[in-house]
KOLGUBA-607439 format. One record per residue: residue number from 1; residue in three letters; x, y, z of N, C-alpha, C in turn. Coordinates in nm, 3 decimals, padded with zeros to 5 digits, always signed. Example, Ala and Ser with C-alpha at 12.3 -4.5 7.8 and 13.67 -1.06 7.14 Angstrom:
! KOLGUBA-607439
num, residu, nx, ny, nz, cax, cay, caz, cx, cy, cz
1, ALA, +01.319, -00.569, +00.780, +01.230, -00.450, +00.780, +01.320, -00.330, +00.780
2, SER, +01.285, -00.225, +00.708, +01.367, -00.106, +00.714, +01.290, +00.003, +00.787
This chain:
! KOLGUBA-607439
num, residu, nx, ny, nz, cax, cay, caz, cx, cy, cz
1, UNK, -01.517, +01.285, +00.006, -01.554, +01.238, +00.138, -01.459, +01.300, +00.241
2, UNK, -01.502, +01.349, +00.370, -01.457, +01.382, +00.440, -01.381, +01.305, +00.524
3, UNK, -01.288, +01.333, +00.594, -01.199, +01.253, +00.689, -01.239, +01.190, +00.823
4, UNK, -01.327, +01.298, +00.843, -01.432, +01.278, +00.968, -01.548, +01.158, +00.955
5, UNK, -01.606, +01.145, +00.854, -01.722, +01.098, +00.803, -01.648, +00.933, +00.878
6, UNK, -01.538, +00.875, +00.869, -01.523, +00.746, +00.972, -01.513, +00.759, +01.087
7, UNK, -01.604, +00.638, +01.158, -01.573, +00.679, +01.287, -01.459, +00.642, +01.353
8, UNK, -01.424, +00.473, +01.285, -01.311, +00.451, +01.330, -01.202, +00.406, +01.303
9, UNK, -01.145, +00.560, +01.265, -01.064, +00.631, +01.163, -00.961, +00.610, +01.238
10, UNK, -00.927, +00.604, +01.386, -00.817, +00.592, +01.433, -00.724, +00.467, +01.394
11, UNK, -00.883, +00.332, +01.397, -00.802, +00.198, +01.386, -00.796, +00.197, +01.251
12, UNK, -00.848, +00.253, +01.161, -00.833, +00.235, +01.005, -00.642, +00.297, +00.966
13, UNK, -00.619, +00.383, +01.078, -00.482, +00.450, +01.068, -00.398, +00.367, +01.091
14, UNK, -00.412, +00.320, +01.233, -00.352, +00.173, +01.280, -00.336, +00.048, +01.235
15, UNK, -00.396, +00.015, +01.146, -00.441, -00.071, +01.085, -00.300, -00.062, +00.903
16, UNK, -00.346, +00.079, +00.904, -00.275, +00.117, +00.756, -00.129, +00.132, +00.786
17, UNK, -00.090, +00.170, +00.883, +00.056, +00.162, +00.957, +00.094, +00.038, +00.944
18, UNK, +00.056, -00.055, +00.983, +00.064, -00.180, +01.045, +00.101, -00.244, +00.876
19, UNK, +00.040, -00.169, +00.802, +00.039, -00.270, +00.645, +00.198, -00.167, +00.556
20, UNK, +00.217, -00.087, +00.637, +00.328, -00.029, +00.604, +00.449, -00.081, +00.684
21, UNK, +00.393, -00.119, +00.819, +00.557, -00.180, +00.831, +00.574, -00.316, +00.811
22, UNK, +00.426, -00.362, +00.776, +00.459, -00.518, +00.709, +00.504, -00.518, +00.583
23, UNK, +00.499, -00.435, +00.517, +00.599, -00.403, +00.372, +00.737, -00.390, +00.464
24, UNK, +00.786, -00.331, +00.462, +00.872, -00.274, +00.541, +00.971, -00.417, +00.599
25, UNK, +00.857, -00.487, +00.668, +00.941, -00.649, +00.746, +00.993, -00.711, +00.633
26, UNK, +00.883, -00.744, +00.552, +00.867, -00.839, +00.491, +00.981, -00.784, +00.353
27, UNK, +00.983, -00.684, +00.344, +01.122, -00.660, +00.209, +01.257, -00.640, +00.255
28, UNK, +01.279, -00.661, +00.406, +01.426, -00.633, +00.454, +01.468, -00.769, +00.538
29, UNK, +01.323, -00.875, +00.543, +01.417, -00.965, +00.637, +01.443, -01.057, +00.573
30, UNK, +01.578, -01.087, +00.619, +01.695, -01.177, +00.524, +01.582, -01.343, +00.478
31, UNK, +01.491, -01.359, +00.506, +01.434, -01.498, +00.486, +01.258, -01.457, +00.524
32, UNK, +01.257, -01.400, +00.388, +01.090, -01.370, +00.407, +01.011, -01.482, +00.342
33, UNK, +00.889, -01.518, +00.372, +00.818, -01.611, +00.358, +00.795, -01.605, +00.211
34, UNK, +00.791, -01.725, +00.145, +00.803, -01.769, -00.012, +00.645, -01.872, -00.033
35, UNK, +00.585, -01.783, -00.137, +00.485, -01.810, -00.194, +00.522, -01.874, -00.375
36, UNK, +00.491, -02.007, -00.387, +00.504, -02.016, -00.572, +00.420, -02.085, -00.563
37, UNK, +00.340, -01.993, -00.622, +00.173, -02.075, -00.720, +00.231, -02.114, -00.915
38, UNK, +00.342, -02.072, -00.911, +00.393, -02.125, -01.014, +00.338, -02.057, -01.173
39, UNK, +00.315, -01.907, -01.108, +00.274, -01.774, -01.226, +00.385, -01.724, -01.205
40, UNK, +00.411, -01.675, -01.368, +00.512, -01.638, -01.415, +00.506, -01.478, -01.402
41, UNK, +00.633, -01.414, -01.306, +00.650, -01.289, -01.253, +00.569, -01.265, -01.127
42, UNK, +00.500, -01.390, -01.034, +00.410, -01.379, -00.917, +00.518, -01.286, -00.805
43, UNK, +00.643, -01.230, -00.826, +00.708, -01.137, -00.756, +00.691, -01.047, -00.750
44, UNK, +00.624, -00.998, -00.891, +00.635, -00.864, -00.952, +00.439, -00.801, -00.911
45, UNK, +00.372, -00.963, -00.912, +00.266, -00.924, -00.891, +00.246, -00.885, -00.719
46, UNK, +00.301, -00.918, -00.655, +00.320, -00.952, -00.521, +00.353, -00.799, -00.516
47, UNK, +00.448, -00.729, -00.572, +00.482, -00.635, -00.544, +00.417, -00.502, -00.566
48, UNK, +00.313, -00.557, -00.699, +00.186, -00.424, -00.744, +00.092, -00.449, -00.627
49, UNK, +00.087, -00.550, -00.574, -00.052, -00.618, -00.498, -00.001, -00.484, -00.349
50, UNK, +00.083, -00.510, -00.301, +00.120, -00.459, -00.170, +00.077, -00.309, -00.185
51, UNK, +00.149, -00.269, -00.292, +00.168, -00.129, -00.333, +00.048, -00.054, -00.314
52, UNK, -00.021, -00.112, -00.413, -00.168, -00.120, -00.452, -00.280, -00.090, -00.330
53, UNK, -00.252, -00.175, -00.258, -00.329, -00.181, -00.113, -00.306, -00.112, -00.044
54, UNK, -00.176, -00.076, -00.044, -00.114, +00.036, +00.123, -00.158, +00.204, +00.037
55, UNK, -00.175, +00.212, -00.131, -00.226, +00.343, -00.141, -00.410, +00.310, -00.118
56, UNK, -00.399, +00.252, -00.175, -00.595, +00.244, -00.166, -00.633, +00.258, -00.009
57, UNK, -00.563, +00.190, +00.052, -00.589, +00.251, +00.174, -00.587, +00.380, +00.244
58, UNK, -00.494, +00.415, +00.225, -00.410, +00.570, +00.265, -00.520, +00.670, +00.187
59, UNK, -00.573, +00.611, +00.107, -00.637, +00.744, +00.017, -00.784, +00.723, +00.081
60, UNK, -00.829, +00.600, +00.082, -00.961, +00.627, +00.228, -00.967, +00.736, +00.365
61, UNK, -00.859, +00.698, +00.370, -00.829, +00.814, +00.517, -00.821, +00.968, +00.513
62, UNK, -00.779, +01.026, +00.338, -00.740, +01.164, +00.339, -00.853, +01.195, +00.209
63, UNK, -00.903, +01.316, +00.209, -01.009, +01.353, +00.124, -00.901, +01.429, +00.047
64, UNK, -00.819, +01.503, +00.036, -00.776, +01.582, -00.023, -00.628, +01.588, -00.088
65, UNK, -00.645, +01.609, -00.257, -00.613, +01.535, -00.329, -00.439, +01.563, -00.285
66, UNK, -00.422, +01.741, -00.245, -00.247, +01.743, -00.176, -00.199, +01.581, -00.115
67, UNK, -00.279, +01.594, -00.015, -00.247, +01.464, +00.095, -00.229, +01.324, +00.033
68, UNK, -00.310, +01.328, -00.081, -00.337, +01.193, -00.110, -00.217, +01.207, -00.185
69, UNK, -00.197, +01.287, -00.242, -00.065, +01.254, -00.369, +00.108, +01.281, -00.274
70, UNK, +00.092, +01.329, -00.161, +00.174, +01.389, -00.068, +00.205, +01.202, -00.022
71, UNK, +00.122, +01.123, +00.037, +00.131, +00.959, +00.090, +00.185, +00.900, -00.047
72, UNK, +00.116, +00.904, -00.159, +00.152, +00.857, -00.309, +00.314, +00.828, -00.343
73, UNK, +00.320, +00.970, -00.324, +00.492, +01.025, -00.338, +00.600, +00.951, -00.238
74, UNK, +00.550, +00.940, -00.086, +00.621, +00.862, -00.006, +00.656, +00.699, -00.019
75, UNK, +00.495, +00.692, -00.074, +00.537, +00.529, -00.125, +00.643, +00.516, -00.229
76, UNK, +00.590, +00.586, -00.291, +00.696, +00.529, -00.426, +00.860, +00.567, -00.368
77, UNK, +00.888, +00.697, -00.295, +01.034, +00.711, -00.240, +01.051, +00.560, -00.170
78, UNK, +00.921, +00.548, -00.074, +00.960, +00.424, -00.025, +00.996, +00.294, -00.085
79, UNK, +00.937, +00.243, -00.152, +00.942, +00.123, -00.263, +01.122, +00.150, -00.343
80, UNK, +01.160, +00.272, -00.371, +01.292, +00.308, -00.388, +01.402, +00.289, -00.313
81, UNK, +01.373, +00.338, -00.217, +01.421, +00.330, -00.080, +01.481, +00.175, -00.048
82, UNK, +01.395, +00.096, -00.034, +01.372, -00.058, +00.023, +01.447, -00.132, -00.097
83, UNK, +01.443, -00.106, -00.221, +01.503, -00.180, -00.288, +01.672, -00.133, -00.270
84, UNK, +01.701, +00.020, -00.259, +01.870, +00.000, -00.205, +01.863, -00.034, -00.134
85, UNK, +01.811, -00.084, +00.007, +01.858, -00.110, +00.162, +01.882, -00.272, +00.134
86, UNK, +01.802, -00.308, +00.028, +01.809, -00.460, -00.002, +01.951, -00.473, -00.079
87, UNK, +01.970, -00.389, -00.205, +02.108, -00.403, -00.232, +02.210, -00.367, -00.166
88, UNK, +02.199, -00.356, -00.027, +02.327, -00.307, +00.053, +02.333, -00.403, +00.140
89, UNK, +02.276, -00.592, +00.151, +02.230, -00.697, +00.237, +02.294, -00.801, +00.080
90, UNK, +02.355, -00.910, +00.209, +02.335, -01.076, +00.070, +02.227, -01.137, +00.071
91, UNK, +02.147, -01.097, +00.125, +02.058, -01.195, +00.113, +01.922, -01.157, +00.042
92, UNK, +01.922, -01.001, -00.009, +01.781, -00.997, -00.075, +01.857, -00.933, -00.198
93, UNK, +01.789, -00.870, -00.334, +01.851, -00.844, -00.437, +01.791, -00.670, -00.459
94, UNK, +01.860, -00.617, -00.550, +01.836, -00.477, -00.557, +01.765, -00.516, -00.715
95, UNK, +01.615, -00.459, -00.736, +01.620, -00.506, -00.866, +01.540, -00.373, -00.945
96, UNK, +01.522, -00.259, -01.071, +01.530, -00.238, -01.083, +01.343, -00.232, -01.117
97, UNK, +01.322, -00.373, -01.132, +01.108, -00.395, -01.198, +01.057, -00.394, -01.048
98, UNK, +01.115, -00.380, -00.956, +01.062, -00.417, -00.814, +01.027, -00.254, -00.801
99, UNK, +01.082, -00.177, -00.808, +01.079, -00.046, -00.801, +00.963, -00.005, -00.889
100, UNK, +00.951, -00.045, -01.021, +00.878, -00.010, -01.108, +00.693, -00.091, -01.136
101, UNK, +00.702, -00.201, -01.042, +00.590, -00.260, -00.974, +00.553, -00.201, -00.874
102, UNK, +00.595, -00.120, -00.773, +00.592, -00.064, -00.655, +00.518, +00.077, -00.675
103, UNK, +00.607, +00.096, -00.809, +00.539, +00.262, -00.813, +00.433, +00.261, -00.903
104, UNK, +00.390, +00.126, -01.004, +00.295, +00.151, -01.086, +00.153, +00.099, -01.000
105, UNK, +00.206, +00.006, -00.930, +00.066, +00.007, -00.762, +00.052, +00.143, -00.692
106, UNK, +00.118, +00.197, -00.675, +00.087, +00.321, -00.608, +00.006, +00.391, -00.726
107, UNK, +00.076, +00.469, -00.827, -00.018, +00.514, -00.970, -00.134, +00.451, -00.997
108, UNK, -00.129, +00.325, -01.016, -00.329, +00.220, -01.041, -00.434, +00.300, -00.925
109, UNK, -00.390, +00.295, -00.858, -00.454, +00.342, -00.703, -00.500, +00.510, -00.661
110, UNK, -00.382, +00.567, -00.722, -00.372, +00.691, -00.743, -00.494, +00.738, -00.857
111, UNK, -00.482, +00.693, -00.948, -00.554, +00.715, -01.078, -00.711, +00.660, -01.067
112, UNK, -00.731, +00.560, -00.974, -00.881, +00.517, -00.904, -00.882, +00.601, -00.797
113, UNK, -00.842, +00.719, -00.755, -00.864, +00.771, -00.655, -01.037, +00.871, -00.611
114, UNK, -01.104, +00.872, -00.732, -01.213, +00.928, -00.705, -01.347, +00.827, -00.789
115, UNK, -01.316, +00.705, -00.776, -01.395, +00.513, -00.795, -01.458, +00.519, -00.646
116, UNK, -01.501, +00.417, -00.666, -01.596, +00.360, -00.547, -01.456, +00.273, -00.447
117, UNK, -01.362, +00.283, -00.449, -01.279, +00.210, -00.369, -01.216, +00.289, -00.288
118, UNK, -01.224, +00.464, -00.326, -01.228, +00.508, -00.184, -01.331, +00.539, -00.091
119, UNK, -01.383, +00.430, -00.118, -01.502, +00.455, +00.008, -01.544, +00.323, +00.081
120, UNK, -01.465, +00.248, +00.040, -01.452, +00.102, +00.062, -01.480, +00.112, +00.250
121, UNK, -01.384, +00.143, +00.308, -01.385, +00.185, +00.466, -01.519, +00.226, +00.504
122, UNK, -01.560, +00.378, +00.442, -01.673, +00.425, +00.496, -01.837, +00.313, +00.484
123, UNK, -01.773, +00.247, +00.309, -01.940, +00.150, +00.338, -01.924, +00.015, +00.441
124, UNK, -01.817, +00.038, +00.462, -01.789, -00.111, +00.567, -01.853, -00.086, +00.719
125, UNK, -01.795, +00.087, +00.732, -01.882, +00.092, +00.908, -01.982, +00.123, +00.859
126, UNK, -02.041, +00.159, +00.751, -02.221, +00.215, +00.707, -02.289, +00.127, +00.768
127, UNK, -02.211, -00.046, +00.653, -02.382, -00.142, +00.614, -02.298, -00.260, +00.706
128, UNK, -02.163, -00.277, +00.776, -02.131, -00.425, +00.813, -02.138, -00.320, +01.010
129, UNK, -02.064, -00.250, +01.029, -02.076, -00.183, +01.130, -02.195, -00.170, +01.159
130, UNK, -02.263, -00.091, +01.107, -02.425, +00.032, +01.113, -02.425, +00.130, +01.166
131, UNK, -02.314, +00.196, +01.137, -02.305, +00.371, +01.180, -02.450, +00.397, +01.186
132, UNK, -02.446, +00.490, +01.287, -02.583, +00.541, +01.289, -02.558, +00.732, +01.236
């Protein structure tokens, strides 16, 4: 699928930013909001879940597989990244499966990269929009 083929590709960008620096808030501020449904490792899932989403997204936006694996690669530096900035703070922890949840959401996503979920965006302005 082409890059063009959305029309509105700008806010789908805006939109995907926006879910990158809410990763971003949400893993550096000293008192981030606490979810326990009381599943065992719901941290770890929390952390494939994010991952997961900010590539599936990113890979809607770029047809081509450089680009897509070029965003891939940033996440996972990123997800690396965020866990030292956390071990260099008292108040969040540096942990070693956080990293390795982070990058195996990016990979799930990566590896569905030519599924019906990158096109998730385009059937949304098709049949809920009605691109003409």
């Amino acid at each position: 699928m082409s890059e063009s083929i959305l029309r509105y590709r700008k806010l789908w960008l805006g939109l995907g930013w926006l879910l990158v620096a809410s990763i971003w808030y949400l893993s550096l501020t000293p008192k981030p909001p606490q979810i326990d449904l009381g599943i065992d490792f719901f941290d770890k899932i929390s952390h494939f879940t994010a991952y997961a989403a900010m590539t599936a997204w990113f890979i809607q936006l770029y047809s081509t597989t450089r680009t897509r694996l070029f965003y891939a690669a940033g996440f996972v530096c990123m997800g690396i990244a965020i866990e030292f900035l956390q071990g260099l703070g008292s108040d969040r922890l540096f942990e070693y499966a956080d990293m390795l949840a982070n990058s195996l959401g990016v990979l799930s996503m990566l590896l569905l990269k030519d599924s019906s979920l990158s096109n998730v965006l385009y059937q949304f302005e098709r049949h809920i929009l009605k691109n003409d």
